[in-house]
C-alpha positions in Angstrom: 26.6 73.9 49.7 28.6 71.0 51.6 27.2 68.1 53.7 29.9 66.4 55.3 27.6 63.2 55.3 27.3 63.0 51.8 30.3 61.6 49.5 28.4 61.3 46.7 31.8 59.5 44.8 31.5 57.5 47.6 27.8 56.1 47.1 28.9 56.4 43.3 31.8 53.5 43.8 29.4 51.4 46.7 26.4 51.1 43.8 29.1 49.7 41.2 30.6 47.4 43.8 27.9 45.8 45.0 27.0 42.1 45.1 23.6 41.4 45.9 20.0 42.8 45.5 20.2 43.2 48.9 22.8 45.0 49.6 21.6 47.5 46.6 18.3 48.1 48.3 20.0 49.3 51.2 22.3 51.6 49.4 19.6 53.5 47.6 17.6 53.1 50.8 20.6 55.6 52.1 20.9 57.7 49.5 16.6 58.3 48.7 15.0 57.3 52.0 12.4 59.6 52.9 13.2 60.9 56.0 17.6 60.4 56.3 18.4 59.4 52.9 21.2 61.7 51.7 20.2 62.9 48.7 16.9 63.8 50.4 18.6 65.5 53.1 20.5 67.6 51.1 17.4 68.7 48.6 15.8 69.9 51.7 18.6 72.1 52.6 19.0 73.7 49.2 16.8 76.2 50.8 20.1 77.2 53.4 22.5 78.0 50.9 22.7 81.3 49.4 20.6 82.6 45.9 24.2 83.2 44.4 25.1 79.4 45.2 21.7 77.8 44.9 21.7 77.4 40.9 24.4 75.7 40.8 24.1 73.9 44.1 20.7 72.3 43.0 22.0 71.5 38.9 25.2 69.6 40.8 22.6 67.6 42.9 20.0 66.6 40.1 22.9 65.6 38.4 24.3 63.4 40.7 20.4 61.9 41.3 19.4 61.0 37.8 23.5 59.3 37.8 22.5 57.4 40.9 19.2 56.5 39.3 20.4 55.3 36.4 23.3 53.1 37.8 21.1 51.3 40.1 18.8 50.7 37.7 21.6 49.1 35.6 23.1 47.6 38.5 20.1 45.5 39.6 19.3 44.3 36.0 23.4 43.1 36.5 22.6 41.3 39.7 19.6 39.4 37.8 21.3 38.3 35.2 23.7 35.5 36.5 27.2 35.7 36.4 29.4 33.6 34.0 31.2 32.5 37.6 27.6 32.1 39.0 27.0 29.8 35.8 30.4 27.6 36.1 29.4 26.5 39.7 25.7 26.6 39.9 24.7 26.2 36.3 27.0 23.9 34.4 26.6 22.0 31.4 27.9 18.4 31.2 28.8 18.6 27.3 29.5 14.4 27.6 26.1 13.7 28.7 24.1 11.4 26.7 20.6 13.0 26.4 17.4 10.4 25.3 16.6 10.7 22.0 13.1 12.7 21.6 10.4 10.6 20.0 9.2 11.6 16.7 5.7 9.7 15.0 5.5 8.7 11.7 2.9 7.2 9.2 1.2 3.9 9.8 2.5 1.4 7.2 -1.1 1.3 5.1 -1.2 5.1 4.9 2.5 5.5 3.8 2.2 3.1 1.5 -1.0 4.2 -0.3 1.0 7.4 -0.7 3.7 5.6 -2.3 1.2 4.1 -4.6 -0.2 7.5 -5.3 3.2 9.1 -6.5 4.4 5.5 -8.2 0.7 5.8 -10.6 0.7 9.3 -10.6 4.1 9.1 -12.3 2.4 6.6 -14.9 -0.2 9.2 -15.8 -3.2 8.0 -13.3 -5.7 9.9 -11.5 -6.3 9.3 -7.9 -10.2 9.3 -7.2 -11.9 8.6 -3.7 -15.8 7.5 -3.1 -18.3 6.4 -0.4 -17.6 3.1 1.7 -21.2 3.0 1.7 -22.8 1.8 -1.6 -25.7 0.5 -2.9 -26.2 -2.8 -4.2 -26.4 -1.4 -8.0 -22.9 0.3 -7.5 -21.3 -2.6 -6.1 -22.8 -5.2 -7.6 -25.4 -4.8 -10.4 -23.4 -2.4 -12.7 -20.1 -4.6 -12.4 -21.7 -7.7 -14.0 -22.4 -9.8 -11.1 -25.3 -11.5 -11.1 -27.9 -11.7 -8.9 -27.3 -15.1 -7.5 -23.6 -14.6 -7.1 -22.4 -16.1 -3.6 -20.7 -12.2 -2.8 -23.9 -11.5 -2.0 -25.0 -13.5 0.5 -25.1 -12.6 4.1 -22.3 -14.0 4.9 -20.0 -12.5 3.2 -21.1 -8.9 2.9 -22.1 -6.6 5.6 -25.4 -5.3 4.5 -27.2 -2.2 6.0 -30.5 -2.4 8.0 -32.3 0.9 6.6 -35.5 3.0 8.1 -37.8 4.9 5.8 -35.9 7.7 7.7 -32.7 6.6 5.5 -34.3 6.5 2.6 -35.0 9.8 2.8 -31.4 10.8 3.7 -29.7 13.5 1.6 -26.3 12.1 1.9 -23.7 9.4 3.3 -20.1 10.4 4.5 -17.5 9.8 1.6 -14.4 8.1 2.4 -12.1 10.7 1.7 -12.4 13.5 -1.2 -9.2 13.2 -3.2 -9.3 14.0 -7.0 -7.7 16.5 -9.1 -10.5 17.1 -11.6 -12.9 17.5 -8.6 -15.0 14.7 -6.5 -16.7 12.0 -8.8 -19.4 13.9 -10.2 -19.1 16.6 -8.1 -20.3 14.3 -5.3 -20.0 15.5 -1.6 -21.7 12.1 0.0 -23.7 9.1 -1.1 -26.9 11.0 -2.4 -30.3 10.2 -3.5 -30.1 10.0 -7.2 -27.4 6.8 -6.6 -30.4 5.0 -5.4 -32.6 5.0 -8.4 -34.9 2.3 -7.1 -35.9 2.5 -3.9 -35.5 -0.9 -3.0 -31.4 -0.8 -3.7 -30.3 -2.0 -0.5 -27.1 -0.3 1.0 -23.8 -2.0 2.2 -20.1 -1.5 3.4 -18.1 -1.7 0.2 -16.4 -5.5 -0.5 -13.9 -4.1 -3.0 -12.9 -0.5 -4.8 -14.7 -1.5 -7.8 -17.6 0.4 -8.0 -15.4 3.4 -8.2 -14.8 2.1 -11.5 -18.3 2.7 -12.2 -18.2 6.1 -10.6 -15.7 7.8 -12.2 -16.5 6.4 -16.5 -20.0 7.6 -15.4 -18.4 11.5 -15.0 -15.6 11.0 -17.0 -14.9 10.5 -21.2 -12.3 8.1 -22.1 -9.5 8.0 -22.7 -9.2 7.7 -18.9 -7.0 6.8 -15.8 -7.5 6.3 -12.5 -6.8 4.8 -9.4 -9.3 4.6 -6.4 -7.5 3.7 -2.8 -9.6 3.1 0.2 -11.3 0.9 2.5 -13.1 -2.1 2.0 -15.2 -4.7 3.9 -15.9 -8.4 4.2 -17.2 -10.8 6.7 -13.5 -12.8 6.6 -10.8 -12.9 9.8 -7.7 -14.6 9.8 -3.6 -14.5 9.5 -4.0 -12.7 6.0 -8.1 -11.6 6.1 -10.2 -8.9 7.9 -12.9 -7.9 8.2 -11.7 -4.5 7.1 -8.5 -4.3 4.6 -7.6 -1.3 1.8 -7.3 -1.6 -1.7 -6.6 -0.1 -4.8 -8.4 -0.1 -7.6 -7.2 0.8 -11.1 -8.5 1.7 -14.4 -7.6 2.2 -17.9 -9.6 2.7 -20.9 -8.9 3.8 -24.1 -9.1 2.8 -27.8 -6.1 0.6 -28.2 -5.3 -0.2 -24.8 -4.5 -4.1 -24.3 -3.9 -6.9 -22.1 0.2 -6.2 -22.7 -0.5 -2.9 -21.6 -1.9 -4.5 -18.4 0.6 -6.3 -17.7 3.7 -3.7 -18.5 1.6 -2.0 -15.5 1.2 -4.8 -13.0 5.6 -5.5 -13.3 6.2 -2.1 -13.0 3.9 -1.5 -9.7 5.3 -4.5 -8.1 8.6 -4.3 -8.5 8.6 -0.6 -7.6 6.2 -1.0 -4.2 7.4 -4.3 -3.3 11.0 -5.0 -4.8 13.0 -5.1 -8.1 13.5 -8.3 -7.5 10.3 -9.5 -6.5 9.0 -13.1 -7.9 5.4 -13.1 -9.0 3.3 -15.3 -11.3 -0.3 -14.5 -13.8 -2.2 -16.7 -13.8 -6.0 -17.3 -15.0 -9.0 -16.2 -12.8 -12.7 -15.7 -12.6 -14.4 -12.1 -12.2 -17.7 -11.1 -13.7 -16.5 -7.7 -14.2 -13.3 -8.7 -16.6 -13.3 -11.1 -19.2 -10.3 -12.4 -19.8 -9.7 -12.3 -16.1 -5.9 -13.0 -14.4 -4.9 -13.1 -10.7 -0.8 -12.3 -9.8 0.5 -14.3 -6.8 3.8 -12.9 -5.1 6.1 -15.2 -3.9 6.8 -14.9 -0.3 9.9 -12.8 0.9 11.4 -14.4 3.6 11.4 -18.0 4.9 8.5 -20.0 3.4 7.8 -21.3 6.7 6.5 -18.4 8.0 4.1 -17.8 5.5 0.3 -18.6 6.5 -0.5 -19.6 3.2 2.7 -20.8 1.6 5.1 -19.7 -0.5 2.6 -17.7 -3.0 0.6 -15.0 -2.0 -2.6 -13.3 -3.7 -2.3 -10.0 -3.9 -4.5 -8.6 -7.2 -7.1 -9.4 -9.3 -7.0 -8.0 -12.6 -8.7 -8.0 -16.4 -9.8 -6.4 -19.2 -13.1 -4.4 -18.2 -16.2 -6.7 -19.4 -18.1 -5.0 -22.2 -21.2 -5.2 -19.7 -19.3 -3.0 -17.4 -18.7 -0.4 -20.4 -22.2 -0.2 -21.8 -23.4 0.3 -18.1 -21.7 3.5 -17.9 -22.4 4.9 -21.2 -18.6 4.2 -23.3 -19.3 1.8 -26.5 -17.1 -1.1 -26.1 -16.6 -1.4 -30.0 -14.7 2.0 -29.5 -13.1 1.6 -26.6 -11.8 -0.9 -24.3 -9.5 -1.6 -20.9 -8.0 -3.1 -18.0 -9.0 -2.9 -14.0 -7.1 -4.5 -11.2 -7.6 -4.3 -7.8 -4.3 -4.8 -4.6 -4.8 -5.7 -1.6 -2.7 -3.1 0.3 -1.9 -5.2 3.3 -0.8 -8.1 1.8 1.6 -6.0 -0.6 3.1 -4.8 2.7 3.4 -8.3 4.3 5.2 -9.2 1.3 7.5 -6.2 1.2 8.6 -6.9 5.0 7.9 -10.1 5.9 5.0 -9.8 8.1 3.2 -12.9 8.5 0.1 -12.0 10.2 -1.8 -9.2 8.8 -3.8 -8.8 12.1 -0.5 -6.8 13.4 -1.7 -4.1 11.4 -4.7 -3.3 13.2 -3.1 -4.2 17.1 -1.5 -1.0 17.8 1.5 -2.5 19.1 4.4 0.4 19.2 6.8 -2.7 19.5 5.4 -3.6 16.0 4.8 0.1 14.4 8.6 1.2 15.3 10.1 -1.3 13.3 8.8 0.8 10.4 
């Protein structure tokens, strides 16, 4: 069989050549339309040519068919890809062109440094506890040896809790966070019942990480270590107070640890966290719950003039543990004694870069936070 209309070397070479979508459409639009495409033409007339000739006829024709199927298939997958010319004009990259830098986040300065406190006392052997910011009174006050009548009681200093009878009868309180390797503080998942044995143990928001202290020799033997970051709250506001600051409390017990032993600590947390070459002073304080009881000033950093409250700054109060404290939780202090100290996180921080007003902190201010 011949058809004169059909060069089928011809459509072969116009599918390969061509340079648009277009113009492929209307090639296999020639060559498979339905009613005067070639190749449909000349399937029709397969039934013209001889019986000798037809094998053949129709094996040459399928060939050429699934050839022309399969180049245009390729062909128009070609023609959607872009070409590298199409690329060098339409496309092109200017490799000079300085692109903004993407924005990454990173840690607040409190919660980066609370890990850095983490790692520095975990490498000194130190546990890292975490407990409720809501206490009771006999937590934060009774069972640390401060008496009744103490001013950190009053109203004015502490934020106490209005409670219901419904509270009362509350199962639990949200903890702060549950960080501990031996497992929460007596296997604790909130504040619970049994903390408040008397029913009339008013709660509060926690005015210092002490009564972790309590928490943790109440579920633990000594010898012990620990240290107990977190949140606390008093009724202060100013340049280097608010009303909510973090600490970190620290504890130590065991039969021969002393007041050198203290100290040897205190050094080596400063000058790590803050600087090698950081100044700081002991000097003698006042705590109910440590007897003999020290507080370490820092000396400011950076030009004493733009210090809010001088050239020294407080930033922990420290001692060895009162015997009172030990005989409330169960350890015989005949046997066994320790130290406790307590940072203030922020003003650590202030120190260690030179911010004067702790308030910045807490203002969200990315003109602040990227400096860091």
């Amino acid at each position: 069989m011949t058809d004169p209309h059909s060069n089928w070397e011809s459509f072969d070479a116009r599918i390969r050549a061509a340079k648009t979508a277009d113009e492929l459409a209307a090639i296999e639009q020639e060559l498979f339309g339905r009613k005067a495409g070639a190749m449909t033409l000349a399937l029709k007339s397969l039934h013209d040519v001889p019986d000798a000739e037809r094998k053949a006829a129709a094996a040459t024709l399928n060939t050429w068919k699934r050839t022309f199927d399969e180049l245009i298939q390729l062909r128009r997958k070609e023609l959607a890809s872009p070409s590298d010319e199409t690329l060098k004009s339409a496309d092109r990259v200017d490799v000079t062109l300085e692109l903004p830098q993407r924005e990454r986040g990173h840690l607040h300065l409190i919660p980066e440094f609370i890990r850095e406190v983490e790692e520095v006392f975990g490498r000194l052997g130190f546990d890292v506890a975490a407990g409720p910011e809501v206490e009771t009174e006999e937590f934060n006050f009774n069972l640390l040896n401060i008496p009744r009548d103490h001013p950190a009681r009053d109203a004015q200093d502490t934020f106490w809790l209005k409670t219901s009878k419904k509270d009362m009868t509350a199962t639990s309180l949200p903890l702060q966070g549950e960080r501990l390797s031996e497992g929460n503080v007596g296997g604790r998942k909130g504040l619970h019942d049994r903390d408040r044995k008397n029913p009339e143990d008013r709660l509060l928001l926690r005015t210092q990480t002490s009564p972790m202290q309590i928490r943790y020799m109440q579920s633990h033997k000594p010898p012990l270590r620990v240290i107990a970051p977190g949140k606390v709250y008093r009724k202060d506001s100013d340049a280097t107070h608010s009303p909510m600051f973090h600490q970190f409390e620290g504890l130590m017990i065991g039969e021969d640890v002393t007041l050198a032993n203290m100290k040897a600590v205190m050094i080596e947390a400063i000058r790590t966290l803050v600087s090698p070459t950081a100044e700081f002073r002991f000097r003698t304080g006042f705590f109910p719950f440590v007897e003999p009881g020290l507080e370490v000033d820092m000396r400011w950093q950076g030009d004493d003039a733009a210090s809010r409250e001088g050239k020294w700054l407080e930033v922990v109060g420290c001692g060895m543990v009162h015997p009172n404290v030990l005989k409330n939780c169960g350890i015989d202090p005949k046997k066994f004694q320790g130290f406790a100290f307590g940072f203030g996180v922020e003003r650590m921080i202030m120190i260690k870069h030179q911010i004067p007003d702790l308030r910045a902190f807490f203002q969200g201010d990315l003109r602040f936070l990227r400096q860091f």
